[in-house]
LOZADO-471796 format. One line per field, with one value per residue: residue number from 1; residue in three letters; z, x, y of N, C-alpha, C, O in turn. Coordinates in pm, whole numbers, always signed. Layout:
<nunus>
num = NUM:... .
residuo = ALA:... .
n_z = Z:... .
n_x = X:... .
n_y = Y:... .
ca_z = Z:... .
ca_x = X:... .
ca_y = Y:... .
c_z = Z:... .
c_x = X:... .
c_y = Y:... .
o_z = Z:... .
o_x = X:... .
o_y = Y:... .
</nunus>
This chain:
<nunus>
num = 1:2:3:4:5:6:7:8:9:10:11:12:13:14:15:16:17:18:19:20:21:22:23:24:25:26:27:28:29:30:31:32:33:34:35:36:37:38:39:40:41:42:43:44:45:46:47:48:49:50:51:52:53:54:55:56:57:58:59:60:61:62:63:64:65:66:67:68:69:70:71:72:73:74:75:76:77:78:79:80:81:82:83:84:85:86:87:88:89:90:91:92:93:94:95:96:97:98:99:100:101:102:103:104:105:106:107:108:109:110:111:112:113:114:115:116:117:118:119:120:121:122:123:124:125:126:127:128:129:130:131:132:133:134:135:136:137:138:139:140:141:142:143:144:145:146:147:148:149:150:151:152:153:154:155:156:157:158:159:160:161:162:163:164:165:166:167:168:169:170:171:172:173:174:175:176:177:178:179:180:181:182:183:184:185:186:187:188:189:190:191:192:193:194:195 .
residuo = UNK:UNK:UNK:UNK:UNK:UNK:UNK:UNK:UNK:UNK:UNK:UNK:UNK:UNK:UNK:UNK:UNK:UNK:UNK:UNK:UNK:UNK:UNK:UNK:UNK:UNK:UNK:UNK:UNK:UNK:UNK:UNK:UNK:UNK:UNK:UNK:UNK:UNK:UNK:UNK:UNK:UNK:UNK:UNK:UNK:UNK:UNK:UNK:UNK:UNK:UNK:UNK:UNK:UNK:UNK:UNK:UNK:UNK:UNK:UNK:UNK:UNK:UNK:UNK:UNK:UNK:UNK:UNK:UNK:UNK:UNK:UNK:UNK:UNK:UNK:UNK:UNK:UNK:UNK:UNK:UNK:UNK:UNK:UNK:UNK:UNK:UNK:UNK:UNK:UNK:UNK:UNK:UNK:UNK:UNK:UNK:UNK:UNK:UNK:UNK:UNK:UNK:UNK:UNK:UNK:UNK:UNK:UNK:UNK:UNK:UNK:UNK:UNK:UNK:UNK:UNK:UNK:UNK:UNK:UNK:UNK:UNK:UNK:UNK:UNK:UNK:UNK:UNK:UNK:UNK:UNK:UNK:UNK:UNK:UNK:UNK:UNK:UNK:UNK:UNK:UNK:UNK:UNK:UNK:UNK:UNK:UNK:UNK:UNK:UNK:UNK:UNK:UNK:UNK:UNK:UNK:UNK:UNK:UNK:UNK:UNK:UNK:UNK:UNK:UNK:UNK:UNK:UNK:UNK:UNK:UNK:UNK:UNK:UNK:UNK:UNK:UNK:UNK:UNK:UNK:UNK:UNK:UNK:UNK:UNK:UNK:UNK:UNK:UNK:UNK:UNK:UNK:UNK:UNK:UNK .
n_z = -1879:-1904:-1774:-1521:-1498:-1532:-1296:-1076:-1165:-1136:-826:-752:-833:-660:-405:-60:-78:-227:-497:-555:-761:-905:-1249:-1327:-1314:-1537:-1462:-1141:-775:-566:-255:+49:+313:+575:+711:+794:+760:+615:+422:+256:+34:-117:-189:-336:-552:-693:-736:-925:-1117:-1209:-1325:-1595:-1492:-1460:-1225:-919:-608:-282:-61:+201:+144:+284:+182:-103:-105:-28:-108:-431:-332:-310:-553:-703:-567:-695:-945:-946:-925:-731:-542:-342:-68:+155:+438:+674:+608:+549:+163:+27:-112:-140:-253:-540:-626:-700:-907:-1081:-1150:-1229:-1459:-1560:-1640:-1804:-2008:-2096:-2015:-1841:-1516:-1205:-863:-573:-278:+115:+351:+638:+698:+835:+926:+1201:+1470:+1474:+1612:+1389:+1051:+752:+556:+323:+133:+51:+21:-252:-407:-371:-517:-749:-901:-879:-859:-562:-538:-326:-158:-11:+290:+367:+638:+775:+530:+351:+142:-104:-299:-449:-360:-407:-515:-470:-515:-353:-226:-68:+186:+487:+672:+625:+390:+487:+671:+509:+420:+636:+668:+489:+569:+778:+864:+770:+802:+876:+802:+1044:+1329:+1536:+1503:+1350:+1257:+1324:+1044:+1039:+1036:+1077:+1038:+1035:+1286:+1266:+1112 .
n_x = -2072:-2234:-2465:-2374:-2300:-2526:-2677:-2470:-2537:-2817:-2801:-2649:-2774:-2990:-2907:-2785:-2555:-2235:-2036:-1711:-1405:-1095:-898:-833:-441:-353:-259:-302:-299:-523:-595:-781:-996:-1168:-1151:-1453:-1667:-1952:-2057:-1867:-1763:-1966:-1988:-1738:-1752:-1942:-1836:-1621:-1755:-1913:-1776:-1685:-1408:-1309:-1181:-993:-1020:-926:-1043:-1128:-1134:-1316:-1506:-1559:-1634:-1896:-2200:-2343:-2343:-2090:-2028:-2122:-1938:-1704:-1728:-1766:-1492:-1363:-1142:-1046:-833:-629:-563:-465:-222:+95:+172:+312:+193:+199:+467:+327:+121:+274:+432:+277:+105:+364:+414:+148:+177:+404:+273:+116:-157:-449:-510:-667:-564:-729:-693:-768:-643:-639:-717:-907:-1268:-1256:-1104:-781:-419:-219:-190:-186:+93:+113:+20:+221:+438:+358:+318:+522:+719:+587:+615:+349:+165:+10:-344:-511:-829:-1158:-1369:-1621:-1816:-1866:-1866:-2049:-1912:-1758:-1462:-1179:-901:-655:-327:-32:+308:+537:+806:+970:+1088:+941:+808:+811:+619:+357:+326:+210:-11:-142:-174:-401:-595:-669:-898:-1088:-1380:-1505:-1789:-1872:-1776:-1628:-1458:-1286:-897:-570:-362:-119:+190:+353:+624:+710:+859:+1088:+1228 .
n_y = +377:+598:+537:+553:+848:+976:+904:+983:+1298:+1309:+1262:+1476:+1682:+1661:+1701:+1837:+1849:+1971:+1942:+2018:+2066:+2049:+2005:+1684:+1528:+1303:+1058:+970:+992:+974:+1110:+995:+1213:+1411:+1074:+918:+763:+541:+706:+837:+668:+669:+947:+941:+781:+944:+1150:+1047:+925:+1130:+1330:+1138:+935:+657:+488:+312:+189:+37:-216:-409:-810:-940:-781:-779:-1019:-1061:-1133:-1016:-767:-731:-782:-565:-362:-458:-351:-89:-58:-142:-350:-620:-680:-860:-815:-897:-1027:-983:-925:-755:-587:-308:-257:-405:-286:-57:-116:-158:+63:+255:+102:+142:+406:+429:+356:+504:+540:+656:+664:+630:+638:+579:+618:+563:+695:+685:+432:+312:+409:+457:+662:+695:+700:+675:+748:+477:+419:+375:+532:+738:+615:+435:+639:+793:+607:+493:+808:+948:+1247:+1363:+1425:+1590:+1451:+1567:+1560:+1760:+1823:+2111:+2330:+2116:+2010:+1799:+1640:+1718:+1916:+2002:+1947:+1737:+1676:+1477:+1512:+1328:+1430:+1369:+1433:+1713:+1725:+1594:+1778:+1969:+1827:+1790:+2080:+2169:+1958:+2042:+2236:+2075:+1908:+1614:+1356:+1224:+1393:+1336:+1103:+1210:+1208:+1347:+1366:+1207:+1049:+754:+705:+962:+1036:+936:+1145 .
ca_z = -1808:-1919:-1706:-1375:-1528:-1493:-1121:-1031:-1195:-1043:-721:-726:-852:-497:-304:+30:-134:-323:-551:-593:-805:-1039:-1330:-1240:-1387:-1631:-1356:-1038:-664:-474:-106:+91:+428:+682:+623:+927:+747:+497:+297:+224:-80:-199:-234:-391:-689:-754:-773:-1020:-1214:-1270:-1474:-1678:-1486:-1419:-1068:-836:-501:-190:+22:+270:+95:+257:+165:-221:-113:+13:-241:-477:-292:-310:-730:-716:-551:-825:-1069:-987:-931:-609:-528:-198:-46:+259:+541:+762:+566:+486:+71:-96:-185:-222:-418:-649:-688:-709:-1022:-1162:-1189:-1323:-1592:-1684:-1634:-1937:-2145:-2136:-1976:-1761:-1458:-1040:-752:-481:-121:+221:+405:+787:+687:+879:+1025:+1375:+1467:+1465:+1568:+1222:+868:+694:+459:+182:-8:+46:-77:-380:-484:-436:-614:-922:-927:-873:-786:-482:-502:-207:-199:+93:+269:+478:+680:+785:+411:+275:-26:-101:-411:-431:-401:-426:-577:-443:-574:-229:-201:-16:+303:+463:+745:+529:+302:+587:+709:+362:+389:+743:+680:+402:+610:+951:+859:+706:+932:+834:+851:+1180:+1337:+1651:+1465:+1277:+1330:+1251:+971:+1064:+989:+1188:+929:+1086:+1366:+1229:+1075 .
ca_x = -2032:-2330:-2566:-2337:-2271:-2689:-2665:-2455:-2594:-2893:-2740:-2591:-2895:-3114:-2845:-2743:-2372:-2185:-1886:-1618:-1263:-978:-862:-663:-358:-384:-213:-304:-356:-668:-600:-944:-973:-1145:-1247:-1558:-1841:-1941:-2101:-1723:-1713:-2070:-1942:-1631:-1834:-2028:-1737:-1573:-1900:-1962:-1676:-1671:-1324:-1260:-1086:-1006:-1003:-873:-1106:-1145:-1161:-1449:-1637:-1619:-1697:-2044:-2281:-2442:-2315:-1936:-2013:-2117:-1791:-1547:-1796:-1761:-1357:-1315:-1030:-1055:-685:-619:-524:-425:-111:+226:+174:+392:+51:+290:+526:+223:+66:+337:+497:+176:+110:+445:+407:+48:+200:+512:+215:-4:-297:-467:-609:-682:-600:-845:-693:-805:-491:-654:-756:-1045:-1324:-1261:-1031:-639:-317:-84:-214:-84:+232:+141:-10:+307:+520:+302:+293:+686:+757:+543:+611:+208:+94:-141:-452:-572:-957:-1195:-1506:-1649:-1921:-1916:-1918:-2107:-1859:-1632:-1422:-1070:-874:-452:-247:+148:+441:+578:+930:+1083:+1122:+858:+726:+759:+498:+301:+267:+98:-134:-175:-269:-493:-729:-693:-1010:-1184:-1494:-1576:-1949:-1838:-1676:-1567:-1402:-1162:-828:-512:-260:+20:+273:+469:+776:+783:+911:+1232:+1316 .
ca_y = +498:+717:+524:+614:+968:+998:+880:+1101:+1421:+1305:+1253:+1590:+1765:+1658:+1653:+1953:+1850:+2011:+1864:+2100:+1975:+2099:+1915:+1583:+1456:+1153:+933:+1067:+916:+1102:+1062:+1099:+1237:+1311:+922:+906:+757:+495:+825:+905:+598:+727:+1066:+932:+739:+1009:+1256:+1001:+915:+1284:+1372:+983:+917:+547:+486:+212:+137:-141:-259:-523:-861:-987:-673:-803:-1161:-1044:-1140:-916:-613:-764:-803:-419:-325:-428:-315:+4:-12:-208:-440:-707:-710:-880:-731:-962:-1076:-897:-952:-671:-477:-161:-314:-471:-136:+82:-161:-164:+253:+293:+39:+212:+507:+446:+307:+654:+492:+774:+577:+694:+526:+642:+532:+621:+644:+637:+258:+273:+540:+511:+751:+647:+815:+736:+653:+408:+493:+294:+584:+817:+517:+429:+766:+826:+471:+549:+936:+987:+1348:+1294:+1498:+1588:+1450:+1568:+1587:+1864:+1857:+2263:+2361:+2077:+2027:+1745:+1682:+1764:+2116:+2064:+1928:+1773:+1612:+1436:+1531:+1234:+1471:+1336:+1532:+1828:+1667:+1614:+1935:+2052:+1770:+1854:+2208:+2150:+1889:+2138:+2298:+1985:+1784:+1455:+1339:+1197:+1491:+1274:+983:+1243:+1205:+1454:+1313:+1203:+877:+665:+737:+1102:+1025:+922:+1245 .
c_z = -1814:-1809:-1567:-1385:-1481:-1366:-1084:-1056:-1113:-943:-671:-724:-702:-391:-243:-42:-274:-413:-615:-641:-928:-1073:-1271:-1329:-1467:-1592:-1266:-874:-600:-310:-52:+285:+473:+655:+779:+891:+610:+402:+232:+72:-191:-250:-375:-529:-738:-823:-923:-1142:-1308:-1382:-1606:-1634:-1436:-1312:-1015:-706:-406:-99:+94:+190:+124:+241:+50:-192:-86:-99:-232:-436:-320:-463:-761:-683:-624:-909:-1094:-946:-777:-664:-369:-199:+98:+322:+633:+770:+483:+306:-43:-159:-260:-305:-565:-718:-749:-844:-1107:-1186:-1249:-1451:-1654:-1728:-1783:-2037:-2177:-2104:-1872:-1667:-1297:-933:-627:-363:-2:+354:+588:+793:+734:+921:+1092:+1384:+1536:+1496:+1481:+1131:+860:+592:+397:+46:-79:-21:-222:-448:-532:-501:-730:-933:-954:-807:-718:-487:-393:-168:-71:+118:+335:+492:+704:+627:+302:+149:-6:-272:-382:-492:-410:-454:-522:-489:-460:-260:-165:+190:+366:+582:+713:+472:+401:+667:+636:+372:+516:+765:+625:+475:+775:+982:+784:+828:+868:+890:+996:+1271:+1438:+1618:+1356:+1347:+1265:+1189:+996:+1026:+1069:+1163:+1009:+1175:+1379:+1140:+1158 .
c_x = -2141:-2410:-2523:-2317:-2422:-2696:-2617:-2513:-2722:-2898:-2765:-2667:-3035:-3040:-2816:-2588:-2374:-2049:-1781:-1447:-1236:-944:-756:-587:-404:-328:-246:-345:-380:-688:-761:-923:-1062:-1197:-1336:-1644:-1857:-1982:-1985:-1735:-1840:-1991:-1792:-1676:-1902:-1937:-1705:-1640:-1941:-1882:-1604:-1494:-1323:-1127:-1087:-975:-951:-962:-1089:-1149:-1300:-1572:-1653:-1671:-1868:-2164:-2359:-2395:-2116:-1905:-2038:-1993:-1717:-1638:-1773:-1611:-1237:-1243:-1025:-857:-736:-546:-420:-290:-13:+213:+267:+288:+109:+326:+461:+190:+125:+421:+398:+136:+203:+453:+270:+76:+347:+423:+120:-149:-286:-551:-617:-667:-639:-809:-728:-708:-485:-661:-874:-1144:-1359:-1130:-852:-505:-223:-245:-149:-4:+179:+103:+107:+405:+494:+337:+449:+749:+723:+540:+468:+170:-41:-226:-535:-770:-970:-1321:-1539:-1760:-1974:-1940:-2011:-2030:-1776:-1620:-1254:-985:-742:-413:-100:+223:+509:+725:+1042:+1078:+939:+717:+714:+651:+400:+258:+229:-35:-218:-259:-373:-637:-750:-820:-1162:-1271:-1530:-1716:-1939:-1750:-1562:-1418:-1281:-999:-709:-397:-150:+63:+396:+644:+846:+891:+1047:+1309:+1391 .
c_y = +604:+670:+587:+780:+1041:+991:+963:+1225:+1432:+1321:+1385:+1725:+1804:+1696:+1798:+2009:+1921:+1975:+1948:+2044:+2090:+1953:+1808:+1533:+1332:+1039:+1021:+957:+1027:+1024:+1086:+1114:+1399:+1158:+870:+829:+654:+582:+833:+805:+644:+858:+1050:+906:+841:+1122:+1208:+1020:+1049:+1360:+1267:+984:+736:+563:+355:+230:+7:-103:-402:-623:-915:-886:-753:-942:-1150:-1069:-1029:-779:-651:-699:-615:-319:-323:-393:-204:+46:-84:-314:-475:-693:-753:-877:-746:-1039:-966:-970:-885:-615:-389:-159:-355:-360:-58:+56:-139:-76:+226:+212:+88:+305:+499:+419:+473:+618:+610:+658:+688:+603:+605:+520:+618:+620:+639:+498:+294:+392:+585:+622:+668:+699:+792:+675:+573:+462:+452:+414:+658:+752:+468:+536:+832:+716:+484:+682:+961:+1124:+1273:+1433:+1456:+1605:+1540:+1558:+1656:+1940:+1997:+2320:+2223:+2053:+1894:+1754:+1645:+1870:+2145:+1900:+1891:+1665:+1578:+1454:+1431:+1305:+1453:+1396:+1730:+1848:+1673:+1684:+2003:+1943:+1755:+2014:+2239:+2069:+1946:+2186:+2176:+1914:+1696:+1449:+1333:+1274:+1379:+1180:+1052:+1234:+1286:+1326:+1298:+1071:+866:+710:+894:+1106:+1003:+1018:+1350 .
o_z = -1731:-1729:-1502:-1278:-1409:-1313:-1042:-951:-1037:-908:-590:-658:-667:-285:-324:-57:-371:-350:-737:-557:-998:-1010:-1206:-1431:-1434:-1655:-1287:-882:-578:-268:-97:+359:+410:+573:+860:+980:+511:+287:+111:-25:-313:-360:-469:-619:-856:-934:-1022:-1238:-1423:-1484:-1683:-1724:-1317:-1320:-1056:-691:-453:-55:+36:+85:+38:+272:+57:-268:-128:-171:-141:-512:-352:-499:-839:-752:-649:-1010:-1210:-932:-744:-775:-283:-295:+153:+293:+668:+869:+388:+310:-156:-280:-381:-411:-674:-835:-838:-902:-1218:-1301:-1349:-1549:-1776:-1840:-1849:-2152:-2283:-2165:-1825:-1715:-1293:-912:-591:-347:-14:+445:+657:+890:+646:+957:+1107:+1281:+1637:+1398:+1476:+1147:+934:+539:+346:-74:-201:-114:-303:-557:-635:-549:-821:-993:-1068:-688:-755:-444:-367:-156:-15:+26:+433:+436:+672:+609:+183:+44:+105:-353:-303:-608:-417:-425:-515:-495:-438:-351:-202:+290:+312:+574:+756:+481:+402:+734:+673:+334:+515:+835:+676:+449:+862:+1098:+762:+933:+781:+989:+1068:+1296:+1411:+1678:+1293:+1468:+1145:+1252:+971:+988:+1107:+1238:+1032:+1153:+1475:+1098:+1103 .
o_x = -2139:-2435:-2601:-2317:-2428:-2729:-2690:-2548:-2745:-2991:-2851:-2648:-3112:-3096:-2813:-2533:-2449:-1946:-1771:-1376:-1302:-945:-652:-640:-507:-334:-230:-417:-315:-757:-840:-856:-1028:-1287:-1284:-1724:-1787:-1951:-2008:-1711:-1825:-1935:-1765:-1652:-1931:-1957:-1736:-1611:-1981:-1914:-1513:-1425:-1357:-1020:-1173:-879:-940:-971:-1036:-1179:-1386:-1690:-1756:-1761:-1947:-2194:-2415:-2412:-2039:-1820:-1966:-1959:-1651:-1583:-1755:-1589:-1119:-1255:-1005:-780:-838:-439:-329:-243:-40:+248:+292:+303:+99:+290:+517:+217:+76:+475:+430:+97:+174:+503:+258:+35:+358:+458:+77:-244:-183:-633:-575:-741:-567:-851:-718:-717:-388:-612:-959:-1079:-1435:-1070:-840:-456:-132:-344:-51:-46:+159:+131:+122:+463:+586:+393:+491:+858:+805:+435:+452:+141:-129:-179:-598:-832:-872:-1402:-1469:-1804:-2090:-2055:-2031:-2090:-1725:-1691:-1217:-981:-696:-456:-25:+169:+578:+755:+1159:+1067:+840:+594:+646:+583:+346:+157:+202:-147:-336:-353:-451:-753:-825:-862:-1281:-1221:-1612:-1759:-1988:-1642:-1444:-1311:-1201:-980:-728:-357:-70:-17:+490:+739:+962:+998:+1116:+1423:+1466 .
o_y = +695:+760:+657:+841:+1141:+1097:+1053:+1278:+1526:+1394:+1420:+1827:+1894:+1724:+1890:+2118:+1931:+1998:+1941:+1988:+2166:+1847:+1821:+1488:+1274:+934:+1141:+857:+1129:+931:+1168:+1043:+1500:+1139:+793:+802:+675:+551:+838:+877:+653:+854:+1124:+986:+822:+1172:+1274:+1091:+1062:+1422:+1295:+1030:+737:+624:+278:+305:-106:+12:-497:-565:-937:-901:-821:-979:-1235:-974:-967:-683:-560:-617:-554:-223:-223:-438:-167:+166:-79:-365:-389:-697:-712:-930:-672:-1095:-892:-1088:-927:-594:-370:-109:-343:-334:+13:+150:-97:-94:+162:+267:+85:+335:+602:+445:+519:+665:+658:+580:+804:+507:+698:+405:+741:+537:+609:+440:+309:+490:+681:+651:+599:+756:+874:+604:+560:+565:+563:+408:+663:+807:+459:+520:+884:+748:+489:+708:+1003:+1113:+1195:+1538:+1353:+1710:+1589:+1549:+1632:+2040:+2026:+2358:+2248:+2079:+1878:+1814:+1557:+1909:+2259:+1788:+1988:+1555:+1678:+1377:+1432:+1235:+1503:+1398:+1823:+1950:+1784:+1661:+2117:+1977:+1718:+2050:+2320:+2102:+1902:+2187:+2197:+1874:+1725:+1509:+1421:+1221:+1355:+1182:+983:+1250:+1306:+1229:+1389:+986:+935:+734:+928:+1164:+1037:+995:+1430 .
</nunus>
């Protein structure tokens, strides 16, 4: 962990960016958004790296199959899921927080809840469900191109009501630009629609 703790500082030391964050819970899921740009997972590692937090991520599976760059992926917290098949991911995840979570393990799960960083009109639910399955405060990551800063700056406890929720995590990324301004897209979930 020291050697990535050096990287980043380094990083952070050359870099236009700036990494701005409040303290995170000792279970916590760090939404990220806008998600435009492969910079977005750099920024993310470095965030982590910088304060010695261990995190994980889901990615593509055949990203980790890629040699050499795949083996660097879970190294630094990656997890291949595949995509293409209904598996009970949610369910997997969301048993697996709350059982670290009764043991007192402090861990992060770092999802990107557009899926991808073309631009999309829903997210996927899965983080809003994870997060209300294992009682996970989501911190709200970001990245933003007009101020140059990412990080993350709030803090919420999802309610259940779910386009309520949604309109805090809506107002919070209103003013955010992704590297890619074009390819941003506004937050929303399919689920709303049925309230």
């Amino acid at each position: 962990m020291r050697l990535r703790k050096a990287i980043a500082r380094t990083y952070m030391r050359f870099s236009s960016w700036t990494f701005v964050h409040e303290p995170l819970p000792e279970q916590a899921m760090v939404i990220g958004a806008p998600h435009t740009s492969n910079w977005d997972a750099i920024f993310m590692a470095v965030a982590f790296w910088s304060i010695d937090r261990p995190f994980c991520f889901f990615v593509k599976d055949s990203v980790v199959k890629v040699p050499l760059f795949g083996s660097f992926v879970k190294k630094i917290g990656g997890i291949g899921i595949d995509r293409t098949r209904s598996t009970g991911l949610v369910e997997t995840i969301t048993h697996a927080a709350r059982e670290a979570a009764n043991r007192g393990e402090t861990f992060t799960i770092v999802l990107t809840p557009k899926g991808t960083r073309s631009p999309r009109p829903y997210w996927k639910s899965g983080f809003y469900r994870i997060a209300r399955g294992a009682n996970l405060p989501v911190q709200l990551g970001f990245i933003d191109r007009t101020t140059r800063t990412f990080g993350w700056a709030h803090s919420i406890h999802l309610s259940g009501d779910m386009r309520k929720d949604m309109d805090v995590i809506r107002t919070f990324y209103s003013d955010k630009v992704g590297v890619h301004p074009e390819k941003v897209s506004t937050p929303r979930l399919r689920g709303e629609e049925n309230e």
